[in-house]
C-alpha positions, 0 to 999 in steps of 0.5 A: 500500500502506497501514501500519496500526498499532493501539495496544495501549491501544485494543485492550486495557485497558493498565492492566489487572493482567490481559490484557484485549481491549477487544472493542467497540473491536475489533469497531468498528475490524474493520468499519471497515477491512472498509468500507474494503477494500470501498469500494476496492482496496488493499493493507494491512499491519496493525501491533498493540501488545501492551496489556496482554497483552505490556508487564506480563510484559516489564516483569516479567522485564526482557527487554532487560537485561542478565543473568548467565549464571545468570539465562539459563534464568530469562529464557529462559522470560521470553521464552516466557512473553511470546511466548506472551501476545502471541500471544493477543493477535494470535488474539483480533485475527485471530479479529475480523477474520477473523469480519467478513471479512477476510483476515488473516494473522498473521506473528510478528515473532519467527519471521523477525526478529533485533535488535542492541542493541534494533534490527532487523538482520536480517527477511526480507520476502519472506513480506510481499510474497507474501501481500500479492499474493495478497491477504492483509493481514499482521498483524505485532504488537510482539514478543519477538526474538533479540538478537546483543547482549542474547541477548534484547529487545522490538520495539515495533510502532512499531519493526516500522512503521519497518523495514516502511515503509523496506523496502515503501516504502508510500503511507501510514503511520497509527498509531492511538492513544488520543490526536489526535496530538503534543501538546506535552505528556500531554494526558491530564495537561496540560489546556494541552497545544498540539496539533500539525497538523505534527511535525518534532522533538523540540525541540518537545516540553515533557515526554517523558511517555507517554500510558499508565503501562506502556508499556516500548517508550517511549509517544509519544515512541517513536512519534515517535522512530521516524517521525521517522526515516522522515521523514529517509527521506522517507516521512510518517506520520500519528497519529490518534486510533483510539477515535473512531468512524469515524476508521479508514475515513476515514483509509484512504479518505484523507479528513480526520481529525484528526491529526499529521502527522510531517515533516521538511518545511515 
């Protein structure tokens, strides 16, 4: 079984004032995964970011924070209004894959999952599991949950990656993002940036830039964060750049692409 995150900057315009599908690179990476579930039999889960449809408005009305009681119907139609874009989102997602045919399901984080300060402590996967044996691939995407703690907080996708591969104990983790991989620094910013074939802590990083400018889920360094943690548990991941052709199927087909691979080995 295969986790597969794309990122909401290769899905989306992120620094668009507008919710904004990139519907190309939707399209190109729709058939790339359907080549690859046609050339060999596997299970995939798929994970998306929010883009530009869900990190604006969580930015806007602050959920995650914490708040006065008065302010709780204000933040409470936050929450919806969030809920509600990213939602469209993951339609727009499932409409172009469904279209080049593949059997996807969408499965709301915000429907089976409940947080702690942020963290995930309550999902039940049994849904996962059932759809994924009768052939389905599931698509979770980053999400606006309950909070015992904040009443209220965003789930990153790469947070959903995390607790999805500590509990389906996948093959392979992939994320697919608008960059090679772990550079030392944004080498969007940074024409020196030293890329890294192998990541195994944060130590190595020089700054902790993102590599968009609204991402209120941590960017790259919250990526790592999280498989890092996976890596303590044993299970490797790797970072690719998704915006170039092709790098999709190969890395599904397990064939070489470049990218980083996250470890705590040697």
């Amino acid at each position: 079984m295969i986790i597969l995150k794309i990122g909401g900057s290769i899905l989306t315009n992120k620094d668009s004032k507008e919710s904004e599908v990139d519907a190309l690179s939707l399209k190109r990476i729709a058939s790339e995964i359907k080549a690859s579930m046609d050339a060999s039999a596997k299970q995939l889960v798929i994970v998306h970011g929010a883009g530009s449809f869900g990190h604006p408005p969580a930015k806007k009305h602050k959920i995650g924070e914490e708040f006065d009681e008065s302010q709780y119907p204000e933040k409470r139609l936050g929450f919806c209004e969030i809920q509600n874009e990213v939602k469209k989102l993951n339609m727009f997602i499932c409409e172009a894959f469904i279209e080049e045919g593949l059997p996807v399901i969408a499965v709301p984080a915000s429907g089976f999952i409940t947080a702690t300060n942020k963290r995930i402590t309550d999902g039940n996967l049994d849904l996962f599991k059932n759809y994924l044996k009768k052939g389905f691939i599931p698509v979770i995407y980053g999400d606006v949950v309950l909070d015992n703690d904040l009443e209220f907080c965003v789930i990153s996708g790469d947070q959903l990656i995390q607790y999805l591969a500590k509990n389906l104990t996948p093959d392979q983790v992939i994320l697919g993002t608008d960059v090679d991989g772990v550079y030392n620094k944004n080498p969007k910013t940074h024409d020196d940036a030293v890329f890294f074939d192998k990541f195994t802590s944060l130590e190595d990083l020089d700054t902790l830039e993102g590599t968009t400018n609204v991402d209120v889920t941590g960017g790259m360094v919250g990526k790592i964060k999280e498989l890092l943690y996976l890596a303590d548990l044993g299970i490797e991941s790797k970072i690719i750049n998704a915006e170039v052709e092709d790098n999709i199927f190969k890395v599904l087909e397990n064939k070489p692409v470049k990218g980083t691979i996250i470890s705590r080995g040697n």
